[in-house]
Structure formats: C-alpha cells, structure tokens
C-alpha positions as CSV (number, residue, x, y, z in Angstrom):
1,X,-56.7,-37.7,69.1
2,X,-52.9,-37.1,69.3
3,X,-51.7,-33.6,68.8
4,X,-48.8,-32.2,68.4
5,X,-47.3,-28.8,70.1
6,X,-44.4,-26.4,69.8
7,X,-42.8,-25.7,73.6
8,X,-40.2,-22.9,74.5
9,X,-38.7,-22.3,78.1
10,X,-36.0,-21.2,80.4
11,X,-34.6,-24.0,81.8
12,X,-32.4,-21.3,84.4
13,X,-35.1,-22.6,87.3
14,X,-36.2,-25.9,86.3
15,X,-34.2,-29.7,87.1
16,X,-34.6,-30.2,84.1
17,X,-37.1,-31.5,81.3
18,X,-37.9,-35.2,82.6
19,X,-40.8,-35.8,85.6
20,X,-39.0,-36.6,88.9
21,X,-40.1,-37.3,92.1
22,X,-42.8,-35.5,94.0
23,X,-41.2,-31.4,94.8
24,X,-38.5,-31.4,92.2
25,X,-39.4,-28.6,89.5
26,X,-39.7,-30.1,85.6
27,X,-40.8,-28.7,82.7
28,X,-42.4,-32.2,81.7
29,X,-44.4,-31.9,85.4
30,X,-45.8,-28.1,84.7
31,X,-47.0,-29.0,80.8
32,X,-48.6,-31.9,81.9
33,X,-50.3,-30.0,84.6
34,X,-51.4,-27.3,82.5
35,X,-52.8,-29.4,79.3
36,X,-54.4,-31.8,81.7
37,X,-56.4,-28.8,82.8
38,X,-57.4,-28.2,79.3
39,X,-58.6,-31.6,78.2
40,X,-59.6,-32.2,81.8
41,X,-58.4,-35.3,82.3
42,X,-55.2,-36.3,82.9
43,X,-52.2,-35.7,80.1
44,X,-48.9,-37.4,79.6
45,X,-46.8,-35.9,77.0
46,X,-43.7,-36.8,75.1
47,X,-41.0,-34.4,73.9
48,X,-38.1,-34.6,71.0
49,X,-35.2,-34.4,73.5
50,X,-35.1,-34.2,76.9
51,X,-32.7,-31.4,78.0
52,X,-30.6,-31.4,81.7
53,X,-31.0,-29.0,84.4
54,X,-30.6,-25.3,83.2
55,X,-31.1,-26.2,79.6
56,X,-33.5,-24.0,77.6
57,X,-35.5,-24.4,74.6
58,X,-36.5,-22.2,71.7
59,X,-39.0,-24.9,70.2
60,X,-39.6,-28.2,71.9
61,X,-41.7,-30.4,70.6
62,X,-44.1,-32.5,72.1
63,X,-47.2,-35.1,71.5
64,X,-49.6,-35.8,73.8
65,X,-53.0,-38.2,73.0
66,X,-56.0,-36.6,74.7
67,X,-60.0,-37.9,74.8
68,X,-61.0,-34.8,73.8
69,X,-61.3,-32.0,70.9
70,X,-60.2,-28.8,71.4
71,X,-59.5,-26.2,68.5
72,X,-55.8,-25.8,68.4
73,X,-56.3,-22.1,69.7
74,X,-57.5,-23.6,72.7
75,X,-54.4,-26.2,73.4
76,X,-52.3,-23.2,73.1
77,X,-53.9,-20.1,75.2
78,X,-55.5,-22.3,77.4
79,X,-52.2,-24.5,78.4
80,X,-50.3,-21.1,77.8
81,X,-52.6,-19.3,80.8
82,X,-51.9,-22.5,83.4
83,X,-48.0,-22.5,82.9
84,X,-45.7,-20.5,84.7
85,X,-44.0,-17.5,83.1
86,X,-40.8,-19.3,82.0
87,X,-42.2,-21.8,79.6
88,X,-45.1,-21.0,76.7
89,X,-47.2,-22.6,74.1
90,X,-45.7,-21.1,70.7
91,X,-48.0,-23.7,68.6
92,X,-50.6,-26.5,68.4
93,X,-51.4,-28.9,65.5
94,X,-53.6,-32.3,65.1
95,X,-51.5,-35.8,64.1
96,X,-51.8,-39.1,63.1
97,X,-50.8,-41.3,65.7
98,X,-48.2,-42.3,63.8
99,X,-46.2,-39.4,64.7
100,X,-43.7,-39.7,68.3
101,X,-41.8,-36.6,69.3
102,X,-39.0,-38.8,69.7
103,X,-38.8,-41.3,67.3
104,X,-40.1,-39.6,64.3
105,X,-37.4,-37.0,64.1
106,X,-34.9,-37.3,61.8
107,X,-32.4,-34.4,63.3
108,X,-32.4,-32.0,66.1
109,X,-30.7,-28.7,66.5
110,X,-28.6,-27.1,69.7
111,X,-26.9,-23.8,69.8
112,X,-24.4,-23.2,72.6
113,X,-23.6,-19.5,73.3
114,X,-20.8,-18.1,75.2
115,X,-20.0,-15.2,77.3
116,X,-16.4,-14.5,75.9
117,X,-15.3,-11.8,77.9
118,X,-13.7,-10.8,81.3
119,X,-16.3,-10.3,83.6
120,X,-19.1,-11.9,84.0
121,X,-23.1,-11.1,82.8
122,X,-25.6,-9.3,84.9
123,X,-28.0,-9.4,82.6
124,X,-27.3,-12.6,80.6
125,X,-26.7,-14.9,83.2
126,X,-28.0,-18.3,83.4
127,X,-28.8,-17.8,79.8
128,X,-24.9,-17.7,78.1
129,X,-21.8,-19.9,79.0
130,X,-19.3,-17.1,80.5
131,X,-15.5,-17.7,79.4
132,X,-13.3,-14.9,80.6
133,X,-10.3,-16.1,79.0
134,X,-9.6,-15.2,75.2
135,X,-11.0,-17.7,72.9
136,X,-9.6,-18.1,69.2
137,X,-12.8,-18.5,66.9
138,X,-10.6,-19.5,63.8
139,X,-8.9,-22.9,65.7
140,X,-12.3,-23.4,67.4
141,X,-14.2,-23.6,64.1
142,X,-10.8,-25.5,62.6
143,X,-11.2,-28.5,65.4
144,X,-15.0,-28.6,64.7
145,X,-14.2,-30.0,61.5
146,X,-13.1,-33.2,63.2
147,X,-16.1,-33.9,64.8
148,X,-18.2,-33.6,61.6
149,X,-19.6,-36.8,60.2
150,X,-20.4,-40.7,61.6
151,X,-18.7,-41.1,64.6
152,X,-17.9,-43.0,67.7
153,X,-18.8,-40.0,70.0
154,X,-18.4,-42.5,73.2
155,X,-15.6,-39.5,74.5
156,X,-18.3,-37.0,74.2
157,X,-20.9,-38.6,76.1
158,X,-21.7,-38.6,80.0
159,X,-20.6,-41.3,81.2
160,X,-24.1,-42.5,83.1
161,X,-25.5,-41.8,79.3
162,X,-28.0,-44.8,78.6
163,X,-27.7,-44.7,74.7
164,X,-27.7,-48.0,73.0
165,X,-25.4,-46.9,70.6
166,X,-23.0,-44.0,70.7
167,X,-22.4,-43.6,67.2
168,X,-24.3,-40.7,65.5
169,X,-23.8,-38.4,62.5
170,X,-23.0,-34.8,63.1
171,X,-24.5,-32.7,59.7
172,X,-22.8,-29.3,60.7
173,X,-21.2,-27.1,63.5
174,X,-20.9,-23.4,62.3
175,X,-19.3,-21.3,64.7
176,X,-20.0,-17.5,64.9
177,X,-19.2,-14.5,66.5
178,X,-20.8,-11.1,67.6
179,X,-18.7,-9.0,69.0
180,X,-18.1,-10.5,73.1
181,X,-20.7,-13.4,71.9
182,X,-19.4,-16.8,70.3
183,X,-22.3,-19.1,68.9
184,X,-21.3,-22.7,68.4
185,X,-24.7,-24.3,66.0
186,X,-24.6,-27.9,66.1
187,X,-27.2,-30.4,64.0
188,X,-27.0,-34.2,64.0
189,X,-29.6,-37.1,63.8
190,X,-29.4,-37.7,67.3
191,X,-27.5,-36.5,70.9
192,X,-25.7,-38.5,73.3
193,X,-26.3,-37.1,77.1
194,X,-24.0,-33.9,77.2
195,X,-22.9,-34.4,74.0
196,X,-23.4,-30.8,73.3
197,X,-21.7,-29.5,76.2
198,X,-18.9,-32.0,75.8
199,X,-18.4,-30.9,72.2
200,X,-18.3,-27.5,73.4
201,X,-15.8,-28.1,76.5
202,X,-13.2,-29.6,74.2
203,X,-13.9,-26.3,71.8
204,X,-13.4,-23.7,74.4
205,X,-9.8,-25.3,75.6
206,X,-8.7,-25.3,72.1
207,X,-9.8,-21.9,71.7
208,X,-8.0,-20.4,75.2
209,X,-4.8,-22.0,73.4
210,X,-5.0,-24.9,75.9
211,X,-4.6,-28.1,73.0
212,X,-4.2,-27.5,69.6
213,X,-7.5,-28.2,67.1
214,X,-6.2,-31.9,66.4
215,X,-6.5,-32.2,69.9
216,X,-10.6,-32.6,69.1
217,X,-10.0,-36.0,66.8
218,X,-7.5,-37.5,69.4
219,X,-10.1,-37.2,71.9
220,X,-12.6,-38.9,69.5
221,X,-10.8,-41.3,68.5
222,X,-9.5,-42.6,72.4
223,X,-13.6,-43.5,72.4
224,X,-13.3,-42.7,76.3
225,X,-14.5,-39.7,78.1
226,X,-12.0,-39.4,80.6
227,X,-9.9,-38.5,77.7
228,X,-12.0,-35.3,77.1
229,X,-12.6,-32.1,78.5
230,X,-14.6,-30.4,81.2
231,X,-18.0,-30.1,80.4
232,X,-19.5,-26.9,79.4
233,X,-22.0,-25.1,82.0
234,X,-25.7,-26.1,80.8
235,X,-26.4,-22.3,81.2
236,X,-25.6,-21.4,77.2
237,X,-27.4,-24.1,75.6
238,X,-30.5,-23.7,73.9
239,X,-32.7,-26.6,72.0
240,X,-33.6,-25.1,68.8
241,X,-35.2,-27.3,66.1
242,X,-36.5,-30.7,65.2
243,X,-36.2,-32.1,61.5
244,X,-39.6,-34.5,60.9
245,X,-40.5,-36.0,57.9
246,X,-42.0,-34.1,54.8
247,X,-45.9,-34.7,56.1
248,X,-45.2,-32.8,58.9
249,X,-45.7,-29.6,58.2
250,X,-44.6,-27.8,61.7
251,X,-44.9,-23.8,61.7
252,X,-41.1,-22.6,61.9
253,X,-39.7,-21.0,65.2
254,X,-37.4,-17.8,64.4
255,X,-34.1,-18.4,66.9
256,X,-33.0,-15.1,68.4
C-alpha cells in the first residue's frame, strides 16, 4: 500500500533533505530509517520538495509504498519514537498509488523570515535570516509585485539548478511585519533551486535602499543570475504547504 505522511523539521543540523553519501546527516536518510523500522522492511520515501542545507519545514509531505498494514496511528508514533528530536510525524494517511509527493502537487508554499534588527539572535538563530541594516517593508513589498505571475525566473535560480524549464508562475508574495520580524510568504506551482532565497536577496537590497523596487524586474528580465543579488542565508526559510488536488483530503498544518 502507498501512504502518505505529513513531516516537519529543523533543518539547522541537517545537509539537507536529499540522501547523500554514507556519514553525511539528511532528513530523507533518518525517515527512511525510522519507517523502515516500522514496516520492517526497508522504506524509500519521496517528498514534495527537497529543501538545502539548513532549510526547515512546517509540513513536508511525503509517500512511501510499504508491504505492510499498519493503522495510521502506528506510521506516526512508531516513526515519531525512531527519529531524532528535530524532525516529527505530524500525520499519516492511506493513497492510491496514483498519488507522488512530487508530481501531484499543484503548488507549494515557502515563508522566509528575517531578523531585521542590529544585533544578532541568541535565541532565534539558525531559525530567522538576520539583517542588521534598516529594511523598508513598503519598496520591499512594491518590488515583489514584479516578480508576480509566469515568468522566466532563470536570474533567480542557482546556477547548478537542474530544472528543465525555468519558467514558473508565482500566485502571491505578501510581505509582513511584526515589530523587529519581516515575513516574506511566497506560493507558486513550482521552485527553481534557491529560488526563494534568490527572490529574497534581491528583496532585502531594495529594502536597505541599495536599488530601487524596479531594480527586481531588470533583474528578471536580464534572464541571468549573475545579474541578481546575494543569496539569502537558508537559516529563515521555512517549507510550509503543498496544494494537491481536491481528492486529497490532507489534515491542515497551522504555521507559527
């Protein structure tokens, strides 16, 4: 049977989601581990979007087919008790095998959170983007508007990114802030590699007054990274949500 499951981690001490060779720390290697305890026999697993090094997740999602049945109670506590404390099991539900992680989502969610203030985070960090210049919220959200729609995004990918095809829509970026803390909320069908973090570098310097918000659309439109920004640490962003279609009923993950 193929089942489905909801995932949530701190990426601060992982390389990253995808398996790598032998030693290196994944999230992919430690979920694998623990469901192939549960179903005893050996698991592979796919997820919705594999994130970088230092990248967390609110909700992941992941398939994995397994020779055995298990009451979704059992997928989660007993994969839940054989991970280590920075990733958990938030849910657990049977699907066709029609369903892919990947392939049968139609949008995915990312939330990049910054540190905007002068010194840094004892508490916070690894989990926010610090910035301890002044950024302007108002031009930030102004130069998001660029970046909203079908687009060439080829200036916003890494350049090593493997896509086939670096156009993608962009649905929204909404751009909030709470008191020292600026949210960027990003949602589009798909992401290029450090597309996020791209989209986020080229905010930050036309928020610290560096280019001005039409700066974003002549970067887009050069279609060439080296015409963009730095990239934004991976420290402040956060995978949120998956969009499936309607028969897939997923139980819905509050972001905080």
């Amino acid at each position: 049977m193929r089942i489905a499951l909801g995932i949530e981690y701190d990426g601060s001490h992982f390389s990253g989601w995808q398996t790598q060779e032998a030693g290196v720390r994944t999230v992919q290697t430690c979920v694998e581990s623990a469901l192939s305890k549960v179903a005893n026999h050996p698991v592979s697993v796919v997820c919705a979007g594999r994130t970088d090094r230092g990248v967390h997740a609110f909700a992941q999602v992941i398939h994995a087919d397994v020779e055995v049945e298990r009451p979704m109670r059992a997928w989660i506590l007993g994969a839940t008790v054989n991970l280590p404390k920075d990733i958990n099991v938030l849910w657990a539900q049977p699907v066709d095998n029609e369903f892919h992680a990947r392939f049968s989502a139609k949008a995915r969610h990312y939330r990049y959170i910054i540190l905007n203030r002068p010194t840094r985070s004892a508490i916070y960090a690894k989990r926010v983007s610090w910035f301890c210049r002044a950024l302007d919220v108002e031009k930030m959200r102004e130069a998001s508007q660029y970046l909203i729609g079908t687009h060439d995004f080829s200036s916003y990918r890494a350049i090593n990114c493997q896509a086939k095809s670096p156009i993608k829509t962009v649905h929204y970026i909404n751009i909030s802030q709470y008191e020292q803390q600026i949210r960027i909320d990003i949602g589009a069908n798909a992401f290029l590699h450090h597309m996020v973090r791209n989209i986020a570098g080229v905010l930050m310097g036309i928020g610290a007054g560096d280019q001005p918000p039409a700066w974003a659309k002549i970067v887009l439109e050069a279609r060439d990274r080296t015409a963009g920004g730095v990239t934004a640490q991976p420290d402040g962003l956060y995978f949120c949500k998956v969009d499936y279609p309607e028969q897939y009923q997923f139980p819905a993950v509050p972001i905080y």
